[in-house]
N, C-alpha and C positions, 0 to 999 in steps of 0.2 A: 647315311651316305656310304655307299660303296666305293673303298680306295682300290689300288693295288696295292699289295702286300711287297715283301722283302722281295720272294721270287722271283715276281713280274720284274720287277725295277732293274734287281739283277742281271736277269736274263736279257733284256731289251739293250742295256749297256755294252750286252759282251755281244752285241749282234752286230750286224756294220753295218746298218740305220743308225742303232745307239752311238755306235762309233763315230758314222759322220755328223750327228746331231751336236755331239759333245766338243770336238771341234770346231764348231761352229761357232757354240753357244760360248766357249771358251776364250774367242777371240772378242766376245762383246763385252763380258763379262771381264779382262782386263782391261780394254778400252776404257772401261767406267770407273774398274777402279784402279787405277796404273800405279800407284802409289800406295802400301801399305806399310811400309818401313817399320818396324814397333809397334804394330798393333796387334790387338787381338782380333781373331778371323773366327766368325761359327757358321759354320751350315748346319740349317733344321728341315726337315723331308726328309731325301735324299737328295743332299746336296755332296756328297763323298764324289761324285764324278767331277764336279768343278774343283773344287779344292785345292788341287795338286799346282796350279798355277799361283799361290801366295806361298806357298812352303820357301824355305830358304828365304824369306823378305819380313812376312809377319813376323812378333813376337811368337806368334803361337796361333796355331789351326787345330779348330777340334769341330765336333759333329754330333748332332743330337738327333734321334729317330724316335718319332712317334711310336708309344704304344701299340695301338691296333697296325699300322705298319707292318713292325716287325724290326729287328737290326742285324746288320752284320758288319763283321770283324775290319776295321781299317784301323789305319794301311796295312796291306798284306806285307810281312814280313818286317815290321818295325811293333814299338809298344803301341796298343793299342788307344787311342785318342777317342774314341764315338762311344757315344753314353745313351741307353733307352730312358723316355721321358714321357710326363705328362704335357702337352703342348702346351698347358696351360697354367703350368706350375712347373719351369723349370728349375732343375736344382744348381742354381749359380746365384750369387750376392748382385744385389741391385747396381746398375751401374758399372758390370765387371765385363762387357764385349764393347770391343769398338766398329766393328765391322761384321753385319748381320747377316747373310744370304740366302733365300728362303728357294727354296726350289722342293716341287712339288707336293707342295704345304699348305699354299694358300687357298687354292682349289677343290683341295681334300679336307679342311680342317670341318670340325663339325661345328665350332662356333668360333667363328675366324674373329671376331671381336674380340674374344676371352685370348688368342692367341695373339691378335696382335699390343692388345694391353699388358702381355708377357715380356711381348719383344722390346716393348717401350721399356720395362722394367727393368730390364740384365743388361740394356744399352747405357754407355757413358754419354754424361753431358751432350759431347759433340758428335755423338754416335749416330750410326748411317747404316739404313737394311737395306737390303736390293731383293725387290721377288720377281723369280722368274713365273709369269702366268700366264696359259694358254690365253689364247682373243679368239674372242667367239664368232668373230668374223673370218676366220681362218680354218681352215679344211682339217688342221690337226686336232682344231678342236672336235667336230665331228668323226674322227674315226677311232674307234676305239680299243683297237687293235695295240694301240702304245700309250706310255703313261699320259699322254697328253691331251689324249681322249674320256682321260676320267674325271669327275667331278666339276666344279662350278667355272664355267671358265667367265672373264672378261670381258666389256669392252674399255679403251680409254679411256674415259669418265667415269664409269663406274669403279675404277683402281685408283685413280685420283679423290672419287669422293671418297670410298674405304680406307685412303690413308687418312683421309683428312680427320675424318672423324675418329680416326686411333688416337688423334694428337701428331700425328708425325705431316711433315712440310714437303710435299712431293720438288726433288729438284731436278730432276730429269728421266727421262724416259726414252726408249726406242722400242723396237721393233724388229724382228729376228725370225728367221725359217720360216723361208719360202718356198724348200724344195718338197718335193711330195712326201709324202710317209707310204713310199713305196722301197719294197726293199730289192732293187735293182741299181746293177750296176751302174749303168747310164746314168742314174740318178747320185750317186753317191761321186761319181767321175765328174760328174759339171756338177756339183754341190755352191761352188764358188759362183758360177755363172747366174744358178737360180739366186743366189743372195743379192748378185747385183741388180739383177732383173726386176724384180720381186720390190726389192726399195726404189726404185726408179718409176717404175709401172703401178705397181699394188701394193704398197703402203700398208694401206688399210686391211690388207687379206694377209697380215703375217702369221705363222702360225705363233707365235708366241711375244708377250707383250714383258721387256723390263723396266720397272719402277725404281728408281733410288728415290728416298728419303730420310729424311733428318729428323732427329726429336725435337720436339718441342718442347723446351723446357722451361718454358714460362706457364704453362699450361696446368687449369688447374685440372688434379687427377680427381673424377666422381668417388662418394662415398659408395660402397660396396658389402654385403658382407663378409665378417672374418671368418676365414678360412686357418684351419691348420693346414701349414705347407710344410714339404718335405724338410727333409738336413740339404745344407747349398752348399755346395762344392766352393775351397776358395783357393780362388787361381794365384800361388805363387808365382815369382818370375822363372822365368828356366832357364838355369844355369848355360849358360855358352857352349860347354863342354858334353851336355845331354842335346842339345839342339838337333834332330835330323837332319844329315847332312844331302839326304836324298830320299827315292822313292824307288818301291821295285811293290806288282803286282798291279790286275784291271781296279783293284778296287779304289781311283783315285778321283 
């Protein structure tokens, strides 16, 4: 499967499509999770452009980029937090994120099963992912011109069955951009008007589909076999006084 690379993702960000998408996407993406007080925050993809909205609340935001991907450097002008990974052997201790966020991952992964039995792994008890995924009923999934036009996208149900069968307990969902993936003004200017429009009218034609779910920890996990996995990173607390107290740079 053909992803976009570090580049693409880059570049699309620092455009102002990117711009108003991530605006966008950012408002729903608090909404869902408006509460993260002490916890631990990971984005896996490229999720570095959502991110910047949990800083100063979580205990701690870091960020993990696939392999074939590619990574780059976040936050621009603080210690660096984003780690390159195997999607499917992360290097973190079992049960050590509490808050998961998967953006443009799920889409691209080559064996999204082996990825999402990952995600089940490094999440605590009461641990909760959210993936942002193209819907395949929606025009952003057809154009390919932006990240969201790449790989496997969704419908509703079939993001629902794919959690189900991770083990994880789908607890809510929306639905998000509906303005075109055209890079004009007029477009980016009533951004706001197409999101109301769009959920009022066309629902079902969003360009992209968010899942939050929970672990299932009752759940027995299949036998499989042993793997050597890498050295796991283990997250101590961070001290008060290292704590970022801000952000400066696009790479957020």
């Amino acid at each position: 499967m053909l992803r976009p690379d570090i580049i693409d993702l880059r570049e699309f960000y620092a455009d102002h499509l990117g711009q108003a998408v991530r605006r966008l996407l950012r408002q729903r993406l608090r909404a869902m999770w408006s509460d993260v007080s002490g916890l631990r925050v990971m984005g896996l993809g490229y999720a570095t452009p959502y991110l910047r909205i949990f800083e100063n609340e979580a205990e701690r935001v870091i960020a993990a980029m696939p392999g074939p991907q590619g990574v780059v450097r976040w936050p621009r002008g603080l210690p660096g937090r984003v780690m390159l990974v195997d999607e499917d052997d992360l290097p973190l201790p079992d049960a050590s994120i509490d808050r998961l966020l998967l953006v443009h991952s799920v889409e691209n992964s080559e064996n999204v099963r082996s990825l999402l039995r990952e995600v089940w792994r490094v999440l605590s008890p009461q641990g909760r992912l959210l993936a942002v995924v193209p819907n395949r009923r929606g025009l952003w999934a057809h154009i390919e011109t932006t990240p969201f036009g790449q790989g496997h996208p969704y419908t509703p149900p079939q993001l629902t069955r794919l959690m189900r069968d991770a083990e994880f307990s789908p607890t809510r969902s929306e639905a998000a951009l509906w303005m075109p993936p055209a890079n004009r003004g007029f477009v980016f200017g009533a951004a706001q008007a197409w999101e109301r429009t769009g959920e009022a009218l066309w629902k079902r034609f969003s360009g992209v589909l968010l899942v939050e779910a929970e672990k299932q920890v009752y759940a027995v996990t299949p036998l499989k076999a042993v793997k050597v996995r890498q050295k796991r990173f283990v997250l101590n607390p961070v001290p008060a006084g290292l704590r970022p107290v801000g952000f400066h740079g696009d790479e957020s």
